[in-house]
VOGU-3710 file (C-alpha; in Angstrom, 3 decimals, decimal comma):
1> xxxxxxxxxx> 124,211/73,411/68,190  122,626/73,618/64,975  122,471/77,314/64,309  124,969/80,039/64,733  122,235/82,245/66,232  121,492/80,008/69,696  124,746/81,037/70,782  122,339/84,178/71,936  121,281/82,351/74,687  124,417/82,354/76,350
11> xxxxxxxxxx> 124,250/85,639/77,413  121,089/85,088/79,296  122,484/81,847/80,771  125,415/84,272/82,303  123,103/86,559/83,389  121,025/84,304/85,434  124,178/82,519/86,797  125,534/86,469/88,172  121,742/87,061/89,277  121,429/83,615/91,238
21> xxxxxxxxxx> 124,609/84,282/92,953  123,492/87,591/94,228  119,955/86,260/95,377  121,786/84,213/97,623  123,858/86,944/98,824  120,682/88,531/99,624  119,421/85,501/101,468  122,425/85,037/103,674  122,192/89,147/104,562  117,902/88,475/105,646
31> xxxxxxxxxx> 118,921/85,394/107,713  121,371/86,816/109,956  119,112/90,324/110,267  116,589/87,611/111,482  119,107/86,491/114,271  119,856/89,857/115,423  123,250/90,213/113,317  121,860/93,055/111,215  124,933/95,365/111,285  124,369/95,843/107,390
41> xxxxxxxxxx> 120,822/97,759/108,451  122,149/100,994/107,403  123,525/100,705/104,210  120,997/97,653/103,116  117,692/97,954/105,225  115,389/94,616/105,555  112,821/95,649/102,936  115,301/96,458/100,843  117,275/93,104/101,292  114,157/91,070/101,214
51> xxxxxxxxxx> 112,422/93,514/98,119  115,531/92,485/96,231  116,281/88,842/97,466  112,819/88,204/96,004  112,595/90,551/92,510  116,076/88,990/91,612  115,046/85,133/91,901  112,343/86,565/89,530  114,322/87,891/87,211  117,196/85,212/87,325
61> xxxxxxxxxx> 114,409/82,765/86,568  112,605/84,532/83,763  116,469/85,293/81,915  116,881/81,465/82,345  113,393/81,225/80,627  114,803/83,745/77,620  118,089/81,897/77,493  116,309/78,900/76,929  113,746/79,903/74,288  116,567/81,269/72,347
71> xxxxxxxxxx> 118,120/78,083/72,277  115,029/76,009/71,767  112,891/77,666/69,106  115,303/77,672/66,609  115,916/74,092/66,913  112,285/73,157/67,355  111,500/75,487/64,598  114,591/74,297/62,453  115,547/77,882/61,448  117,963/80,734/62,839
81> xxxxxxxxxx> 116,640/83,075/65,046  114,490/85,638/63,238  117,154/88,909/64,837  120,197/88,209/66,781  120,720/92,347/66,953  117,208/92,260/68,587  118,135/89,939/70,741  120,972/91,578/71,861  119,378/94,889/72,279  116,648/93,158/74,737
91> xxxxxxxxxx> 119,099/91,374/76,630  120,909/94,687/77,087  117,999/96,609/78,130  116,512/93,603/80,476  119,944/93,780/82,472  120,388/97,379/82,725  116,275/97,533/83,789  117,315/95,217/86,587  120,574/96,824/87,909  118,169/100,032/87,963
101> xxxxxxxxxx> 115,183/98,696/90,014  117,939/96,826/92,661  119,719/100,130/93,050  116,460/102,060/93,668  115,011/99,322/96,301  118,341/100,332/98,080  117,194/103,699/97,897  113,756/103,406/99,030  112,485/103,688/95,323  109,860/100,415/95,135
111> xxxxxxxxxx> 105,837/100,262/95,339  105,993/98,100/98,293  104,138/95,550/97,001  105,614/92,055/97,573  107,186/90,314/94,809  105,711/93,202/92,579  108,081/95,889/94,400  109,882/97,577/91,114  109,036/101,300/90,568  106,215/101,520/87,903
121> xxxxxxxxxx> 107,667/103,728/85,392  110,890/100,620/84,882  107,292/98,247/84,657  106,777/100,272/81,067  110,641/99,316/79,985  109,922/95,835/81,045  106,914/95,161/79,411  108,932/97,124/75,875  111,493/94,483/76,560  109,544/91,116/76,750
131> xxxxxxxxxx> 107,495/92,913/73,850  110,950/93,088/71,555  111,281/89,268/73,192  107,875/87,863/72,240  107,977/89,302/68,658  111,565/87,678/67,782  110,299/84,599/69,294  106,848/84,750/67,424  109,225/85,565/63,953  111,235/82,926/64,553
141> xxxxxxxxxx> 108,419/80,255/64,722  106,288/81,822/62,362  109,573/81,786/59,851  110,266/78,081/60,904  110,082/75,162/58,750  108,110/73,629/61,279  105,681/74,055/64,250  105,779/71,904/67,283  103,596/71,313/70,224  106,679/71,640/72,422
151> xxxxxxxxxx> 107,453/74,728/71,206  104,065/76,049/70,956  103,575/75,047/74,443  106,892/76,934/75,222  105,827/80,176/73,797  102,290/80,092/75,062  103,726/80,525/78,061  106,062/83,419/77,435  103,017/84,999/75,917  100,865/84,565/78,815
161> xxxxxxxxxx> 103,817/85,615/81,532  103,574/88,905/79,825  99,773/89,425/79,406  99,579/88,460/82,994  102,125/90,905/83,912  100,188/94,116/82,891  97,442/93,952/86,402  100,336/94,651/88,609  101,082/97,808/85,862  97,377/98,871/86,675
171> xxxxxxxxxx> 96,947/101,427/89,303  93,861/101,059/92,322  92,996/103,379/94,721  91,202/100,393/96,946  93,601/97,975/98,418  91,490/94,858/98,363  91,128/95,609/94,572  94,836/95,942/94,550  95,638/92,967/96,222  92,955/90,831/93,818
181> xxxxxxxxxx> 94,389/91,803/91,240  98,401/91,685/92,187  97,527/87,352/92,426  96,805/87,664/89,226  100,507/88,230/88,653  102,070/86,241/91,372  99,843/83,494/91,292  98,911/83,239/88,239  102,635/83,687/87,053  104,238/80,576/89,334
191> xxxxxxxxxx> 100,982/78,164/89,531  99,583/79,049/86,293  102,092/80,363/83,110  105,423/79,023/84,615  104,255/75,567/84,697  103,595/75,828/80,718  107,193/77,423/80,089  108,436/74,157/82,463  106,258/72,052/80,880  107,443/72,978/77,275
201> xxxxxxxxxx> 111,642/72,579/78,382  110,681/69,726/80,401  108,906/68,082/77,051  111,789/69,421/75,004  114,693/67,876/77,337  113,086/64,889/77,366  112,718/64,496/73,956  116,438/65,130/73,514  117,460/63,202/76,209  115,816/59,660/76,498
211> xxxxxxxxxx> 115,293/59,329/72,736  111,269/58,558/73,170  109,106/59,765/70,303  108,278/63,052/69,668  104,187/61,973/69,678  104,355/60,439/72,724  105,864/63,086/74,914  103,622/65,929/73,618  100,224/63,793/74,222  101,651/63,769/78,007
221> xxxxxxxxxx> 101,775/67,485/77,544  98,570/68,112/76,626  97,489/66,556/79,906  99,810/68,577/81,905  98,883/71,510/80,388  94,933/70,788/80,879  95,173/69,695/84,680  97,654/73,007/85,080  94,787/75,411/84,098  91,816/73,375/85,610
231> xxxxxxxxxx> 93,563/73,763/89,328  95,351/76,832/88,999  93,369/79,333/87,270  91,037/78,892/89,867  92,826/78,130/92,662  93,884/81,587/92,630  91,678/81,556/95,238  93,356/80,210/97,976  94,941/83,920/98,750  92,305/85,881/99,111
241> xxxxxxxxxx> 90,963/84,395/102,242  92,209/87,545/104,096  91,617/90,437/101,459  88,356/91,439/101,743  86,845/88,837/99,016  83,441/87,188/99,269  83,522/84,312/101,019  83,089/81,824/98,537  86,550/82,436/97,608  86,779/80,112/100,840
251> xxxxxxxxxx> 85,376/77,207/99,310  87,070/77,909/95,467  90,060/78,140/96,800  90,170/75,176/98,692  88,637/72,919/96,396  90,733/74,022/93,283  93,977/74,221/95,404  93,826/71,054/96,632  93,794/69,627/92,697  96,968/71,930/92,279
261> xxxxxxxxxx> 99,253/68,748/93,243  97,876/66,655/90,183  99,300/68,917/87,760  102,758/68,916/89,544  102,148/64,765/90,433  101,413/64,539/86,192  105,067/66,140/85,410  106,542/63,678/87,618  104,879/60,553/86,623  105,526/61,734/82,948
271> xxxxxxxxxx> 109,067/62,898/83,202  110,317/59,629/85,399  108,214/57,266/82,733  109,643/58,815/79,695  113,106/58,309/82,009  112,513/54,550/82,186  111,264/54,367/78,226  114,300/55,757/77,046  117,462/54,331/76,289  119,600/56,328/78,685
281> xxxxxxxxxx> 122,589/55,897/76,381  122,646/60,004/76,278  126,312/60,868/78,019  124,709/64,129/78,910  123,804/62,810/83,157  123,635/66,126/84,532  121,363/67,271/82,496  119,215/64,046/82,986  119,424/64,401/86,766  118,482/68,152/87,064
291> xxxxxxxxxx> 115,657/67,147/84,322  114,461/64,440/86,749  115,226/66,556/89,810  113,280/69,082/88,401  110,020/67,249/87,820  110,033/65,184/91,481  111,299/68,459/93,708  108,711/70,514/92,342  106,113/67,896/92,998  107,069/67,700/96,636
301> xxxxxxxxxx> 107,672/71,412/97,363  105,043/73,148/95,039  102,664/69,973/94,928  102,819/68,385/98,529  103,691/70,739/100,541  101,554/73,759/99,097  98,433/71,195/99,818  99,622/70,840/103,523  98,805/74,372/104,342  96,692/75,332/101,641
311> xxxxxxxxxx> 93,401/75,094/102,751  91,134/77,087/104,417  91,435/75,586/108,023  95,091/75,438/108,311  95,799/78,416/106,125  94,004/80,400/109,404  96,628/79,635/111,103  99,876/79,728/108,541  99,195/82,167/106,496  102,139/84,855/106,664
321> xxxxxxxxxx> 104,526/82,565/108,215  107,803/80,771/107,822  105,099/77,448/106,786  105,026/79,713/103,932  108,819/80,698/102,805  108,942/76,317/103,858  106,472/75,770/100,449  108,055/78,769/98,701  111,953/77,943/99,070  111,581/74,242/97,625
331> xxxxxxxxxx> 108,442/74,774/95,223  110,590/77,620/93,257  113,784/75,281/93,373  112,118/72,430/92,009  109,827/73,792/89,609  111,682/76,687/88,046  115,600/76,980/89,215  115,813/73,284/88,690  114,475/73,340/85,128  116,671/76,165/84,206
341> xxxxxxxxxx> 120,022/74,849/85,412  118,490/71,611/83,820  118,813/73,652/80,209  121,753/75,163/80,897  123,653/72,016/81,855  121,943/70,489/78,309  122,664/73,360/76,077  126,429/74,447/77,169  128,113/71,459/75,782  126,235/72,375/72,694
351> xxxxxxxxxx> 127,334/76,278/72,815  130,979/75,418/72,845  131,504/72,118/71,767  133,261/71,346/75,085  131,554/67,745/75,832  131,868/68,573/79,544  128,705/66,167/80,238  130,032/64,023/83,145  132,586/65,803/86,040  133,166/65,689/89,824
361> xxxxxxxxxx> 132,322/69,221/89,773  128,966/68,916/88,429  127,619/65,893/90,477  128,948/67,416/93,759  127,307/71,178/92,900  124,145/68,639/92,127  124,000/67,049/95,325  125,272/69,651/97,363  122,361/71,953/95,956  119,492/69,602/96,308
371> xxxxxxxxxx> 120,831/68,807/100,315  121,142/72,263/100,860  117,779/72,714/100,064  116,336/70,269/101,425  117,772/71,406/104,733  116,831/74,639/104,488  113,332/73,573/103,897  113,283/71,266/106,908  114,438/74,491/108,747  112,024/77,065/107,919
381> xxxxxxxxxx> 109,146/73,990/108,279  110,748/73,734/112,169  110,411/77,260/112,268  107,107/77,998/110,613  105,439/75,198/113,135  107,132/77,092/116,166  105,705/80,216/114,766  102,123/79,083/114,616  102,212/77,438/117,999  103,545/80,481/119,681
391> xxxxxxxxxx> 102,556/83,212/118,161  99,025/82,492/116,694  97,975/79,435/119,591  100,037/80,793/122,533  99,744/84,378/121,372  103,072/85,406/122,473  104,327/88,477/121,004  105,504/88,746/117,061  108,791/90,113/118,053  109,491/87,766/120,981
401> xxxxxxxxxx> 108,605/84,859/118,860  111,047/86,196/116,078  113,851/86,045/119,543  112,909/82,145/120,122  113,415/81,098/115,971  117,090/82,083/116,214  118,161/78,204/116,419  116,055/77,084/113,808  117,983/80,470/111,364  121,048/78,979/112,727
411> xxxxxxxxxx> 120,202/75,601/111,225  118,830/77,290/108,186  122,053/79,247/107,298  124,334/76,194/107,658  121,989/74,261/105,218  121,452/77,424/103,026  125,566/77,127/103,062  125,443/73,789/101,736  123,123/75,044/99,312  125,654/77,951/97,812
421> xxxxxxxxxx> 128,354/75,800/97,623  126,687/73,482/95,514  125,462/76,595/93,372  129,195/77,845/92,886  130,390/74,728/92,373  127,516/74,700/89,090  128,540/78,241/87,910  132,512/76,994/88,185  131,276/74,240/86,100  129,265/76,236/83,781
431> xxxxxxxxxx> 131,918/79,039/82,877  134,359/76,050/82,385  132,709/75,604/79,204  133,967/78,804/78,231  132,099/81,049/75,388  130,107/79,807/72,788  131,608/79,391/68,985  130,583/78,911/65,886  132,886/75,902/65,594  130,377/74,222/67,473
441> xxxxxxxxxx> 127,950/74,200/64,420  127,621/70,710/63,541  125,318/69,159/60,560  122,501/67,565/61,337  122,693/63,955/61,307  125,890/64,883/63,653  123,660/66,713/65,759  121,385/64,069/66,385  123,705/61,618/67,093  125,041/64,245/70,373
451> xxx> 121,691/63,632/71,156  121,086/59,741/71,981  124,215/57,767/71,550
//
């Protein structure tokens, strides 16, 4: 690392890894409740497992998103950290806001609204805490020696994530104006802000990883940032077919949707030909393949298969369905947990100075992960199509459909197995690298040289 105040991100790395773990947990408990095997019921009760299975890949994602702007903006802004003590203090208060809101949804303390479920008065220490988050980050550019596109790109999104989060703070009597309103969040957040914060890491690892010039990758950004917010502003749309929205929300929707898979097709096209025009001498190969990973999963899960039920026609029939949690599970994987455990795996051998770049460990937790998930994608698609067909073309009964799905969770838990194996196998790797130290400094010319030889 070049500057003794990165080692900040650490913490946040750790967190996420702790977080990740216990989303999984969380998973496992839902899938057997599905089966029947809910013996857990009273001391963890569905909405509560599924209110926090949800809320923590949120925040396990957006600490991965801190961790790695603390890392990143000092380097691309070739100064320390404007306040480590700040930092500190907001990674403090963002873990002890999150133990809070999972220990209320176990006690029945959430608003009930999905994927927006923590109590509003934690919202208020939230938005103080990304707040405290921004204006380091801000400081720290502003303070810089000098300004990137990456890492303008980077903080544009952070910036939006939170501007975005304050309609879900907003309080509406009327529940169509409530549900508008909550996509601005959830929609807005994964299709829309997210894709800036993974388009800025994704532009920053490959810059650090293939070697290819800093002008070239940030004039592929600029594309990926302009198709992002030409389909997914608008194709917001797309969920509000059912909440009481004029109908040519229909027709939005559908259109703008549909162009959703160009932005996602753009960061695959431009990470894999950046791949190819680098000189993959980097010794770093984890953190190339979760890079890569990263850009082509998210394309198929957030690009491909979000068009296959998308639009208006077959969203009739899918919406509210396993289709859905099919998309979901290998959109968020690719686009998001990928790109975080793509940083982590990049910026831990620069923490510690352990060059831990190539092990058994890692490449097995790699493709143990990415099997997993592909399995448990192919299971809940199995399912979702059963779904459909029975319950919404056969119109059997919701709860005796739920009854004939049990072999399809059955498949879904073995590959969601797979898929936690692979995960522990990553965090054993990661807290092999032990802590961060300031030993790990390095000059430079020495630092660029970790970079492409």
């Amino acid at each position: 690392m070049k500057f003794k105040s990165q080692k900040v991100a650490y913490y946040f790395f750790a967190l996420s890894m702790i977080l990740l773990l216990l989303q999984l947990t969380y998973g496992f408990i839902m899938a057997f409740a599905h089966m029947g095997f809910d013996g857990l019921h009273s001391i963890i009760p569905f909405n509560a497992a599924t209110a926090t299975h949800k809320n923590l890949l949120v925040v396990w994602l957006i600490s991965g998103f801190m961790g790695a702007a603390y890392f990143i903006i000092p380097d691309e802004s070739d100064n320390e950290l404007y306040s480590v003590p700040l930092a500190l203090i907001q990674f403090w208060s963002f873990a002890i806001v999150g133990v809070i809101a999972v220990a209320g949804f176990h006690m029945g303390w959430f608003e009930g609204r999905k994927f927006l479920e923590i109590p509003r008065p934690l919202d208020y220490l939230v938005a103080i805490n990304v707040i405290l988050f921004l204006a380091n980050i801000v400081m720290t550019i502003y303070k810089g020696k000098r300004h990137t596109t990456t890492a303008m790109v980077l903080t544009a999104g952070l910036i939006f994530v939170a501007v975005l989060y304050l309609p879900g703070m907003v309080w509406f009597d009327n529940h169509t104006v409530d549900s508008f309103f909550r996509w601005w969040v959830v929609h807005l957040w994964v299709e829309g802000v997210w894709e800036l914060v993974m388009g800025g890491i994704l532009a920053y690892l490959l810059i650090k990883l293939t070697g290819v010039d800093r002008e070239v990758i940030e004039k592929w950004l600029y594309v990926i940032v302009g198709l992002t917010f030409l389909s997914g502003i608008l194709g917001t749309g797309h969920h509000y077919y059912y909440t009481g929205v004029p109908k040519y929300w229909l027709i939005i929707g559908g259109i703008f949707s549909s162009l959703e898979p160009l932005a996602f097709l753009g960061m695959t096209l431009f990470a894999v030909t950046m791949y190819k025009k680098g000189n993959k001498k980097h010794p770093n190969k984890l953190a190339i393949y979760w890079t890569l990973n990263s850009a082509i999963v998210s394309f198929l899960g957030a690009g491909l298969l979000g068009l296959a039920h998308t639009l208006p026609g077959v969203n009739l029939y899918t919406h509210g369905t396993l289709v859905t949690a099919m998309h979901g599970h290998l959109a968020f994987w690719g686009a998001y947990a990928s790109i975080v455990l793509a940083v982590m795996s990049y910026a831990m051998p620069l923490l510690t100075g352990r060059k831990i770049y190539d092990n058994s460990i890692g490449h097995l937790a790699f493709w143990l992960a990415n099997v997993g998930i592909l399995g448990m994608t192919a299971a809940f698609a199995a399912a979702g199509v059963a779904q459909v067909y029975l319950q919404r073309i056969a119109g059997m009964d919701f709860m005796v459909v739920q009854n004939e799905l049990h072999p399809h969770f059955f498949v879904l838990i073995l590959a969601a197995t797979v898929l936690s194996v692979g995960v522990i196998l990553y965090v054993v790797n990661f807290y092999k690298f032990g802590l961060p130290n300031d030993e790990a400094i390095v000059k430079e010319e020495e630092f660029k040289a970790l970079q492409t030889n």
